[in-house]
N, CA and C atoms as a LAMMPS dump frame, in Angstrom:
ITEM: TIMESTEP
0
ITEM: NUMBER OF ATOMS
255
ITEM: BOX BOUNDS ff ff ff
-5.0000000000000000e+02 5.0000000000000000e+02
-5.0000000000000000e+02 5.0000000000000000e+02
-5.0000000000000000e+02 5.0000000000000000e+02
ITEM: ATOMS id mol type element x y z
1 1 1 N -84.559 -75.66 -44.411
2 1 2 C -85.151 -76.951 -44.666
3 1 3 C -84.063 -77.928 -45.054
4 2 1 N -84.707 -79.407 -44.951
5 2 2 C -83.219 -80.048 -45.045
6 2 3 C -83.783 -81.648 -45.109
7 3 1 N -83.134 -82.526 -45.079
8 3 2 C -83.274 -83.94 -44.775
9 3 3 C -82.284 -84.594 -44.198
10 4 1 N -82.534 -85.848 -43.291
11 4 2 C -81.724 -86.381 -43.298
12 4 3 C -81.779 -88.227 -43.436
13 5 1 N -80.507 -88.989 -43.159
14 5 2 C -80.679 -90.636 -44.086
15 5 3 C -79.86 -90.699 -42.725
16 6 1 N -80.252 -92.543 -42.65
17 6 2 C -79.191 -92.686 -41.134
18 6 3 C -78.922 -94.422 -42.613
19 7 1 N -77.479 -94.143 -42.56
20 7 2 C -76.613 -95.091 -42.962
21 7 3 C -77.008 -96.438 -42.392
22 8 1 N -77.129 -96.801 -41.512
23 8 2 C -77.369 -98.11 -41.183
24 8 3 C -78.795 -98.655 -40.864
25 9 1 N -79.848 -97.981 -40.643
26 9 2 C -81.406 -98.212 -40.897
27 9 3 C -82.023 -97.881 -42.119
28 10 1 N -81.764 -96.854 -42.911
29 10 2 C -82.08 -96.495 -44.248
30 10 3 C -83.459 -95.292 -43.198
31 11 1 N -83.612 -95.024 -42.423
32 11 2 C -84.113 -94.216 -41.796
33 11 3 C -84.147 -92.6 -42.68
34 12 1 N -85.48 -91.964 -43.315
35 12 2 C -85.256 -90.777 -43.548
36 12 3 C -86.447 -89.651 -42.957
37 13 1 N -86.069 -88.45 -42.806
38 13 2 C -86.613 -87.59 -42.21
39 13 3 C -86.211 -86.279 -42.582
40 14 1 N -87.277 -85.711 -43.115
41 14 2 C -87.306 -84.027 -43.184
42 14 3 C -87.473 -83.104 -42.037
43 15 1 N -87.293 -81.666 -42.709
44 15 2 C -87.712 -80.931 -41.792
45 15 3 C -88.034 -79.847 -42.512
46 16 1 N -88.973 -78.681 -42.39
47 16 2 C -89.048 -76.95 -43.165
48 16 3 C -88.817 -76.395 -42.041
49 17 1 N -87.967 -75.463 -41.963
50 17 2 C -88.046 -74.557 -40.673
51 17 3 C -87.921 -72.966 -41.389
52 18 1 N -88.378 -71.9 -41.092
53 18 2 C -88.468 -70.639 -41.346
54 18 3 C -88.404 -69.779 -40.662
55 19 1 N -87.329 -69.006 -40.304
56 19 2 C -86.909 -67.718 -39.746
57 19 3 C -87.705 -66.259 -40.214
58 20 1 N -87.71 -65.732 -39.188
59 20 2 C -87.771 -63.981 -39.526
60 20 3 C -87.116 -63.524 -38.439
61 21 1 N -86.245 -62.29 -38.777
62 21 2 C -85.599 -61.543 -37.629
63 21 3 C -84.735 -62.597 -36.499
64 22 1 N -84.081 -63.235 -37.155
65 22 2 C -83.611 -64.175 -36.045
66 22 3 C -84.377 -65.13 -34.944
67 23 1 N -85.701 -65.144 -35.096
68 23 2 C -86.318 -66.024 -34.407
69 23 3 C -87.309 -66.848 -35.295
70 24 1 N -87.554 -68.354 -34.844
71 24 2 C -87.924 -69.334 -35.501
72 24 3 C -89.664 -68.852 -35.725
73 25 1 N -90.357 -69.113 -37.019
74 25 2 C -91.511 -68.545 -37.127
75 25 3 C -92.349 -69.39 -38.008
76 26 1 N -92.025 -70.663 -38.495
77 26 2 C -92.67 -71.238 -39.183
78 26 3 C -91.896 -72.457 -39.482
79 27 1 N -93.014 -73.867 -39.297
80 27 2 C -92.632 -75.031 -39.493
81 27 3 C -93.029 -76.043 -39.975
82 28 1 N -92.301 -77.376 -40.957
83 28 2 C -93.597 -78.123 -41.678
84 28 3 C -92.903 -79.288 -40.687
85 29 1 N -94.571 -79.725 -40.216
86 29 2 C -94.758 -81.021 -39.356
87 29 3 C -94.938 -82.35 -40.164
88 30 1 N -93.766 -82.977 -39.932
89 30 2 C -93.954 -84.152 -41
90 30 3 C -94.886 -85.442 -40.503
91 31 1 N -95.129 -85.246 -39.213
92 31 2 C -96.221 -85.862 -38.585
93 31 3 C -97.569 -85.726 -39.4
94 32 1 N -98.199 -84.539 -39.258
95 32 2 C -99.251 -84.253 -39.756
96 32 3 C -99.085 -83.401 -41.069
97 33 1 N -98.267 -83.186 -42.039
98 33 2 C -97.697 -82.68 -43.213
99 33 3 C -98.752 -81.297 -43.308
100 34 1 N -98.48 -80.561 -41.606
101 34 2 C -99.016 -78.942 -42.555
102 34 3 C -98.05 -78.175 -41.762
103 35 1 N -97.739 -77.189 -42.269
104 35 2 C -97.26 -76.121 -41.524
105 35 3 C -97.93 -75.592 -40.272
106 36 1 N -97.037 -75.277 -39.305
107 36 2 C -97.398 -74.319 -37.816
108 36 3 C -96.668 -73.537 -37.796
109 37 1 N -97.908 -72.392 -37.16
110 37 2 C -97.2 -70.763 -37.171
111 37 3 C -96.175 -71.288 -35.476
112 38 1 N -95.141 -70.461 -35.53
113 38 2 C -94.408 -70.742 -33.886
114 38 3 C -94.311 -69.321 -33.439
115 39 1 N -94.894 -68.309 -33.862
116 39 2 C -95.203 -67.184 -34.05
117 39 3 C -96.623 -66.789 -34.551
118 40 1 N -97.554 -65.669 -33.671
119 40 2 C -98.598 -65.713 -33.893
120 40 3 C -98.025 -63.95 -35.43
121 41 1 N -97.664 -64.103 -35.536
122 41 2 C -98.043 -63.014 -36.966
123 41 3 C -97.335 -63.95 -38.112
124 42 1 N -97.438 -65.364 -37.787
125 42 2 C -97.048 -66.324 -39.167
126 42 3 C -98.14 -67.17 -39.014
127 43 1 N -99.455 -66.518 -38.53
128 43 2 C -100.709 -67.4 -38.321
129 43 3 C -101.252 -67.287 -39.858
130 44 1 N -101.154 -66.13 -41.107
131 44 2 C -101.7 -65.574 -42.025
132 44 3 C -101.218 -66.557 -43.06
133 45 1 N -99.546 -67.139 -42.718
134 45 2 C -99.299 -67.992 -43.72
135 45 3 C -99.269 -69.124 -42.951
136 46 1 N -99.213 -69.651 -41.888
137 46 2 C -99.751 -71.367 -41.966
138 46 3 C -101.236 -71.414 -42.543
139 47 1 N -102.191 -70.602 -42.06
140 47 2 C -103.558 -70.488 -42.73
141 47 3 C -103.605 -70.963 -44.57
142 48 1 N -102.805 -69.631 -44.93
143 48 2 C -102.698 -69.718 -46.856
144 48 3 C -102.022 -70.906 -46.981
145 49 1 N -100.953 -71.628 -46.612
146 49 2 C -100.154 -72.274 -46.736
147 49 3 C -100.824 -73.551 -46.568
148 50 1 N -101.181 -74.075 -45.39
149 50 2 C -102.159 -75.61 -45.278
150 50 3 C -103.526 -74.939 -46.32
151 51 1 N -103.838 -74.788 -46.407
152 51 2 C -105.217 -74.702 -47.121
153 51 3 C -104.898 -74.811 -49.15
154 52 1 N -103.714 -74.993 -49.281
155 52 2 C -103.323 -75.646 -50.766
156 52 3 C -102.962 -77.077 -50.504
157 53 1 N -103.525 -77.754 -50.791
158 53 2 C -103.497 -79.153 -50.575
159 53 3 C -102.049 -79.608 -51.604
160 54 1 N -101.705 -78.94 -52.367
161 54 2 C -101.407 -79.13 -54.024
162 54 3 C -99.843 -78.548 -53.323
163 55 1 N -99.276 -77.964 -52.759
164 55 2 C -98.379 -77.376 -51.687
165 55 3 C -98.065 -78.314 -50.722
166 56 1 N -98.967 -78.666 -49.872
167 56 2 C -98.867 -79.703 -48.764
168 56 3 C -98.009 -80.907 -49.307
169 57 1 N -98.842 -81.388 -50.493
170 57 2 C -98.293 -82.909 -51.232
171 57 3 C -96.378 -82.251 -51.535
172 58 1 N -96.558 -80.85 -52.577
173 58 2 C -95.264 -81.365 -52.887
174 58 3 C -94.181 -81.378 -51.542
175 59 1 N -94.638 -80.763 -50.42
176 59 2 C -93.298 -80.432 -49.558
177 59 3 C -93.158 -81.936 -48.746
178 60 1 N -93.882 -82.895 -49.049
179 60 2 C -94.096 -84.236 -48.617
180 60 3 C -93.176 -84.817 -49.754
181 61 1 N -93.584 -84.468 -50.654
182 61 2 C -92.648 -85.22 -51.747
183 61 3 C -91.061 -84.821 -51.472
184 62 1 N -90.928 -83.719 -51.195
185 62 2 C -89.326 -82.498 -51.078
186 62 3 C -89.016 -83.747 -50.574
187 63 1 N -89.465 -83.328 -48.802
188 63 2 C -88.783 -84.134 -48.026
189 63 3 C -88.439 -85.325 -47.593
190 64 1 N -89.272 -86.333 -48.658
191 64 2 C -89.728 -87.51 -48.284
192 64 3 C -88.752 -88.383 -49.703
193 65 1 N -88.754 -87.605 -50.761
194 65 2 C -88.124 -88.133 -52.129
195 65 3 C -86.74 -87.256 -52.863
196 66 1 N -87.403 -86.332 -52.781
197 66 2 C -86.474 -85.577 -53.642
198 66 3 C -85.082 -84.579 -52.999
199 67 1 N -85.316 -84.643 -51.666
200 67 2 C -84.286 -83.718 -51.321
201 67 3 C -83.74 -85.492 -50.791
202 68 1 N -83.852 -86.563 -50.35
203 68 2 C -83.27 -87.732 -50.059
204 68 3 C -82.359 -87.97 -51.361
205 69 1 N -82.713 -87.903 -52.18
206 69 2 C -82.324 -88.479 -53.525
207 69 3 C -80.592 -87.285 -53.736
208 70 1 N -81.136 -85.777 -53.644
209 70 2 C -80.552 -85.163 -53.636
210 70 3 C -79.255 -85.126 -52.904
211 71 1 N -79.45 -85.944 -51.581
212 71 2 C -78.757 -86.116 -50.718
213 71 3 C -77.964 -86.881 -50.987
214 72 1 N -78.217 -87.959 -51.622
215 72 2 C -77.754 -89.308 -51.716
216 72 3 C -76.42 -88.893 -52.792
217 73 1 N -76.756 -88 -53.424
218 73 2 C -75.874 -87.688 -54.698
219 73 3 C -74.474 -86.915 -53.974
220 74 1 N -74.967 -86.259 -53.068
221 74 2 C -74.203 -84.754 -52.565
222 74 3 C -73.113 -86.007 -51.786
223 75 1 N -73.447 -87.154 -50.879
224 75 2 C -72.424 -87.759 -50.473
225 75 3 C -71.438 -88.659 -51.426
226 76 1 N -72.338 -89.232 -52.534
227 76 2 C -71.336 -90.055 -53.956
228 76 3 C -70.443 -88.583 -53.815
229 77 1 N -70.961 -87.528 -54.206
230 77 2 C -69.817 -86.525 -54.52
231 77 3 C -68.89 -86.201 -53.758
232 78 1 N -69.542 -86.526 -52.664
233 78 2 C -68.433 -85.601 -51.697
234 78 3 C -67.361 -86.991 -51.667
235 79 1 N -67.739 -87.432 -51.737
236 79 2 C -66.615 -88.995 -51.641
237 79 3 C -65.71 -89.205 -53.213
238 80 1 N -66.14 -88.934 -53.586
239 80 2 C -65.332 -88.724 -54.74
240 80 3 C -64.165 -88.038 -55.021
241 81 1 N -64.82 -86.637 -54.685
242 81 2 C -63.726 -85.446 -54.075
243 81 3 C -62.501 -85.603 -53.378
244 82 1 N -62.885 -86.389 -51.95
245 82 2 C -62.101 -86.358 -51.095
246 82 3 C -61.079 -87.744 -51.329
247 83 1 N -61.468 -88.552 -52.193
248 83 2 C -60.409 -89.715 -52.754
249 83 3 C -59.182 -88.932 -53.501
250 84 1 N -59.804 -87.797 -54.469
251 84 2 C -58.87 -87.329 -55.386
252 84 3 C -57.469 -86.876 -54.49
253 85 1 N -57.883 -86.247 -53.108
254 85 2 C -56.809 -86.085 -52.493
255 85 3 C -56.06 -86.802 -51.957
């Protein structure tokens, strides 16, 4: 999972993505903010998973506030860093 910021639109966008065994098996759609199985034996947890409303909100919040914010920090830092040299 991850986010990303585009520097010159202020543009932001998440993503959840979830692996098993090396192949992609689960994903949060920021379109419609629920998870899809991409794999039918990850049908058991998009099911459990959309059906907490209380879940849904925060991974809207992750990706929408808090991993942005997070982000925002990780580049002040990284710029910081790379002055010292």
């Amino acid at each position: 999972y991850g986010c990303e910021l585009c520097d010159e639109t202020g543009k932001t966008d998440g993503f959840g993505q979830l692996g098993y065994n090396g192949e992609n098996f689960l994903e949060y759609d920021m379109k419609t903010l629920t998870w899809k199985s991409l794999k039918q034996q990850a049908d058991f947890m998009q099911d459990k998973w959309n059906s907490d409303s209380s879940r849904l909100v925060f991974w809207k919040i992750y990706f929408t506030q808090t991993c942005i914010e997070c982000l925002k920090k990780q580049v002040v830092n990284g710029k910081t860093i790379l002055r010292r040299t």
